[in-house]
Every structure is written in C-alpha cells, then in structure tokens.
N, C-alpha and C positions, 0 to 999 in steps of 0.2 A: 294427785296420782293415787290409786287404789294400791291400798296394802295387801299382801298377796300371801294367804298360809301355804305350807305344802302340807301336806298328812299323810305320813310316810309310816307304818305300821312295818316292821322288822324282825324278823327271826333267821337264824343263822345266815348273814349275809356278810360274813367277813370278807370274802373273796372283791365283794364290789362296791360295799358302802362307801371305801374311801372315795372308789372314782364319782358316785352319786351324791355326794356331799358336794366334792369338790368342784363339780360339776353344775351346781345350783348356786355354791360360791363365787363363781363364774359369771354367772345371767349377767346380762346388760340390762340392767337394771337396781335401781337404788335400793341398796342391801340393808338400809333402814324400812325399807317399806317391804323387805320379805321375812318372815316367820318362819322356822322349819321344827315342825311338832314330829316328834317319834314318838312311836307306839310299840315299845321294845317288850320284846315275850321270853322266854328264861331258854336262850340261846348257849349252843353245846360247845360253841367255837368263842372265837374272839368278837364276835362283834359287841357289846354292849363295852365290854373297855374302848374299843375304838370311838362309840358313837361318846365315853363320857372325854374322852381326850379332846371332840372334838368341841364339845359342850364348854369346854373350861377355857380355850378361847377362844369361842365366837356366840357372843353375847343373843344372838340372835336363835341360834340353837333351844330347843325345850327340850326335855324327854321326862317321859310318862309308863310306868311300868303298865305291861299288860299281862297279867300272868296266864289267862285262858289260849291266847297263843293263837285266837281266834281272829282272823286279818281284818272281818266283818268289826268284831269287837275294837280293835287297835284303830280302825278307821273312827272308828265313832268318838272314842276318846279322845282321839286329835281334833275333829271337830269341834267337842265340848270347850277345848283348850284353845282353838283357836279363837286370834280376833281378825281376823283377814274379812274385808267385806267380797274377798275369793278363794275359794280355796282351789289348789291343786292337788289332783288326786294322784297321787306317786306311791313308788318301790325302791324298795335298796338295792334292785337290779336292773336301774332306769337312770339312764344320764342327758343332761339338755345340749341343745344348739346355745349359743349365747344368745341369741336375739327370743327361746322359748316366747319370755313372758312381755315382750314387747308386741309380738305378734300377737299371742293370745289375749291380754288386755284389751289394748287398739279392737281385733276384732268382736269382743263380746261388749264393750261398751257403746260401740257404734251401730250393735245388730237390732232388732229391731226388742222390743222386751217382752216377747215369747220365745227369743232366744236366751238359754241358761244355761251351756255349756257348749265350749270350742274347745275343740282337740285336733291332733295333728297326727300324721304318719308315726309308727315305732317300726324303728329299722334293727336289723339283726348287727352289731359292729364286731368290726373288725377283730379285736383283738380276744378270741374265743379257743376253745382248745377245739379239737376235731370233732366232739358229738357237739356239741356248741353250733360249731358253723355248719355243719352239716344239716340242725333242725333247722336254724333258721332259713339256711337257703331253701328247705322243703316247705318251710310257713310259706314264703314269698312264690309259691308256685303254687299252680292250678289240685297238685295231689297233695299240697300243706293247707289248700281252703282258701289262697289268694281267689280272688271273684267270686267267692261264695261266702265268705264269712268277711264283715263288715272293718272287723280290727286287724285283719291281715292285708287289708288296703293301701294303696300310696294314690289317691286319684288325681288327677292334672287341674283340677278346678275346686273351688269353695261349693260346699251342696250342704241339703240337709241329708244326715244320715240317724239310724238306729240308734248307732254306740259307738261311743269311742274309747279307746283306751288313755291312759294317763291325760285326760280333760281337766280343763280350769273350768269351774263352778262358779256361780253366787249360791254364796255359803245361807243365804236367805231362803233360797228357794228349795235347797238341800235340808234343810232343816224342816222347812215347811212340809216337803212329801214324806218325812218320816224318817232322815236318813239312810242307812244303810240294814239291810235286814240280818241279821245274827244268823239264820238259820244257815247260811253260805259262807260256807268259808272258803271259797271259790267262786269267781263270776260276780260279785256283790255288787260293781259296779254297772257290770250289765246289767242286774235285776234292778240298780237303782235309774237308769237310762230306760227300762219297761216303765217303771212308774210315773218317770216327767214325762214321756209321750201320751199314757193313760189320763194324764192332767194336761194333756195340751201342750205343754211346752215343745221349744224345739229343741236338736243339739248339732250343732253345724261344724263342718270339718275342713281344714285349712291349709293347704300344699304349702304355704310360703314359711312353715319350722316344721321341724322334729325332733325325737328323740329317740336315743338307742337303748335297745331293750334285749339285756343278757339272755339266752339261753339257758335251758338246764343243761349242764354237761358233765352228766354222767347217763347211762340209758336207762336205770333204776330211777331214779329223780325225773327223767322225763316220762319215763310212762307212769309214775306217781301222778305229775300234772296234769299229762292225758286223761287217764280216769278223773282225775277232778272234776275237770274242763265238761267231760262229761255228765256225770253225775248232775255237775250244776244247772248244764242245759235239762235236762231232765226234769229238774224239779224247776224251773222259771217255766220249763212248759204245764206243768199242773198249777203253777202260783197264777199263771197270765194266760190263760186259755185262749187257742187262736195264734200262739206267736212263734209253735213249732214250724219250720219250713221243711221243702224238703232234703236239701242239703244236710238237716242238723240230725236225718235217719243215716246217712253214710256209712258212717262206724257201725251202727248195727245192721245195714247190710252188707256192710264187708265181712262181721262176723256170720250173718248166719249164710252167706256163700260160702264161709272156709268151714262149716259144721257140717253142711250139704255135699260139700265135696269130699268132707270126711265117709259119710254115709255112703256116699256111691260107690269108694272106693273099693271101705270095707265090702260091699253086698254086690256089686255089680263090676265096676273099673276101675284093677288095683291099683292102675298109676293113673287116676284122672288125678288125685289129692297131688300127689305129686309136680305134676303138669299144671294145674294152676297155680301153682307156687311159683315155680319155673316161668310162665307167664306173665305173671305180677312182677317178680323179680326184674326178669328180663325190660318189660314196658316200663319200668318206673327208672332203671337204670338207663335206659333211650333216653327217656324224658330228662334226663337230667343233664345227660351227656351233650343234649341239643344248646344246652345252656352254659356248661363248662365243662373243659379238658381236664378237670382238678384229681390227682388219686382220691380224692376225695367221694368222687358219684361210686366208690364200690361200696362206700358204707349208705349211701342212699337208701336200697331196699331197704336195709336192718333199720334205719332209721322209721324209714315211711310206714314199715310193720306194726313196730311199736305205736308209733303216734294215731293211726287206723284200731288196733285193735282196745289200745289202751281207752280211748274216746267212746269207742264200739261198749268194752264192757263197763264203762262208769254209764254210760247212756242208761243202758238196763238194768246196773244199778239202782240209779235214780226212781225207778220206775219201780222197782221192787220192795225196797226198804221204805218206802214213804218219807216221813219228818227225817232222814236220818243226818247225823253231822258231820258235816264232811272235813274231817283231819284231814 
C-alpha cells in the first residue's frame, strides 16, 4: 500500500486546522502509511500552538517552519520533507470524506501512467458563518464561475480535466516538472497542473470523494482572495501563453462596464450608473433566490460584487506590475 504525504503549508488557520487535522486523522486508511508535513509561517493567532499540540501526540505529524509566509514556498518545503511516493496537496481550510484516500489511491494506481494526479469535488460545508456560506453558495453557481472555472466543479462522471484542486500527486513526477513555482503565492497549484499538461501528463477527476473547503468569512479576507485569484490568473497567463480563456476576462469586463457606466452617467445619463447597479443587484438576487428561500440571498449581491470586482482588479493587476508577489 502506497504511503501517502499531505503538504499542508499554514498561516493563520486557527479557526479550522483542528477540524483539518482531525479530519485526515480520520481517513480510512492505515495511519502508518500517512504523513502530515506542515509548512507553518509566523502566524498572529493560535494556530502554530495548536498544530505543535498536535505534533506531541501523533507521531506521524512533521512540522517545518516557514518564515516567508509564501504558500508556494511552504508547499515546497513539505515536499522536500516528504517521503510519500504521493503526495497530497492540502490546506488548513480543507477537511476529508473518510474514504478521500482510498478512492484517490485505487484510482491513480490503476490509471493509466500519463495519468499523475486525481482530485475530487471541494464543497462549501455546512458549518460556516454568513459571509462563509453565502460565497460558497455563489462559487457553486453559474455568477461564482461554477461551468466555467474547472475547480468550482462537481461533474457526475471521472474525465480528464485542467485542474484540480486539493489533488493526490506522484511525488516523482512533481518533483520532475520543477515543483511548485515561488513566484505565486496564489494559484501555485494551478500553475503546477499548466506545467504537467505542457509535459503531457494527465490529471483526472473523480465524483466517487470529496472534500470540504472553508470559505473566507469575513468580506475584507474574501476580496483579499479574489484579487489574489486574480492576479494569479494573470500572470499563468504571460507564464503559459494561450491558456487565457474567455471566461478568466469576466472580472475585467465587469469592471470596465461599472467604469463605462460611471462615464455616461457623469457626461450623458445621470442615473444609468445607478440603474445598472440596480440591475446587477436585482438579477443576481433572482438568481439566487431561484435556488434558496435563505435570508441569506439578500447578502448575495454584496457578496457577488466583491468576488467580481475583487477578481476584475487583481486581473489587471497581474498584467501591470509584471514579476510582482503576490502577499
């Protein structure tokens, strides 16, 4: 049976390392044969007491300071430190099905050997505060990038796809394309799923597990990610030339629609800005509402705004600053 790392790179994640620990503590699967490498960065909360509590009794636990705080950097280190002939690529905001790595093993051992990473659906859970569940329900919808972006997916069948998020690796082949690039401290994994496809490989995607994958829940913290999110796309699009689509301009034409309508309103129609506010609001609140009665779809817009514009301006970000790093 294949020993199995995870490489979980951590900065301020007190809120949910417990349930992600505990949750990998859990697998169905022989707890001799899994590894759990931390990639800990100089954290403002409690989390590094907790991950060393967790370290003093469970033998199987590592942890590795990271002092640059850089996720790209904490992945790599975990790597270096693993010896899993797989690794799993993980967060302190990611918790498993019990069967994760039974499913994921089984299917990368049996795939064919251009396949090099199987990943599974990440679901928004349950237990979130209000901005929390709010983004997620927006990720899993048509105005959060569900059908259009590859990692907000749940598809009914095994296929090969782009990317996947929180995927099981051979740690081999990972190592072979160069691991994970530094310059990203956002998306890393995506840029490293550009490079195994650039090399042929495959990366195949698995309905039969998943995992749940916290939210930011605060609106500050998510439109931090947003921009990231963006940013990062931006720059895989100058690193990988040809891999922009048109979905990943979105954000920046929903920004330069709300600039445009600023301009007309000013010089020509004072309340068109107004009215497509009204507009947007109104359609994304429908939209929501079509899916759930929750008080919840009144904070929809606010949310969808952020997550749109936030994306919009790391986008053109990316494209302005060149090499820049993205904290």
């Amino acid at each position: 049976m294949k020993k199995i790392s995870f490489i979980i790179p951590i900065l301020n994640e007190e809120k949910t390392i417990r349930e992600c620990l505990d949750s990998i503590l859990a697998i169905d699967y022989p707890q001799d044969k899994i590894e759990i490498v931390i990639a800990y960065g100089k954290s403002t909360d409690n989390t590094n007491k907790i991950i060393e509590e967790y370290e003093s009794k469970h033998n199987n636990i590592i942890t590795h300071p990271n002092p640059t705080g850089n996720t790209a950097w904490g992945r790599n280190i975990c790597l270096m430190k693993a010896t899993g002939e797989y690794v799993m690529n993980y967060s302190g905001h990611v918790t498993a099905d019990k069967n994760l790595l039974k499913v994921l093993v089984s299917k990368l051992e049996n795939a064919p050997d251009e396949v090099v990473s199987v990943g599974c659906s990440n679901i928004s859970p349950v237990e979130q505060n209000v901005v929390g569940k709010v983004a997620g329900f927006i990720f899993g919808h048509i105005i959060g990038g569900k059908g259009l972006f590859v990692q907000n997916e749940s598809y009914p069948d095994e296929r090969f796809v782009d990317h996947v998020s929180f995927a099981l690796y051979k740690k081999e082949i990972v190592d072979k394309v160069g691991r994970f690039d530094t310059h990203f401290w956002c998306g890393q994994d995506a840029e490293l799923d550009l490079r195994l496809l650039e090399n042929d490989y495959k990366i195949m995607y698995t309905p039969e597990t998943k995992v749940s994958h916290y939210k930011r829940d605060t609106l500050k913290g998510l439109f931090k990610q947003m921009y990231k999110y963006g940013l990062a796309r931006a720059k895989m699009g100058q690193k990988h030339k040809g891999t922009l689509k048109i979905q990943h301009y979105f954000g920046l034409l929903f920004l330069v629609g709300l600039v445009s309508s600023f301009f007309i309103s000013i010089n020509y129609i004072p309340l068109f800005l107004p009215a497509v506010l009204f507009f947007y609001t109104f359609g994304v609140f429908l939209l929501i509402l079509f899916d759930t009665l929750s008080l919840y779809s009144f904070l929809a817009p606010v949310i969808s705004f952020i997550i749109h514009t936030g994306y919009g301006l790391g986008f053109i970000g990316g494209f302005i600053y060149g090499k820049v790093i993205m904290r």
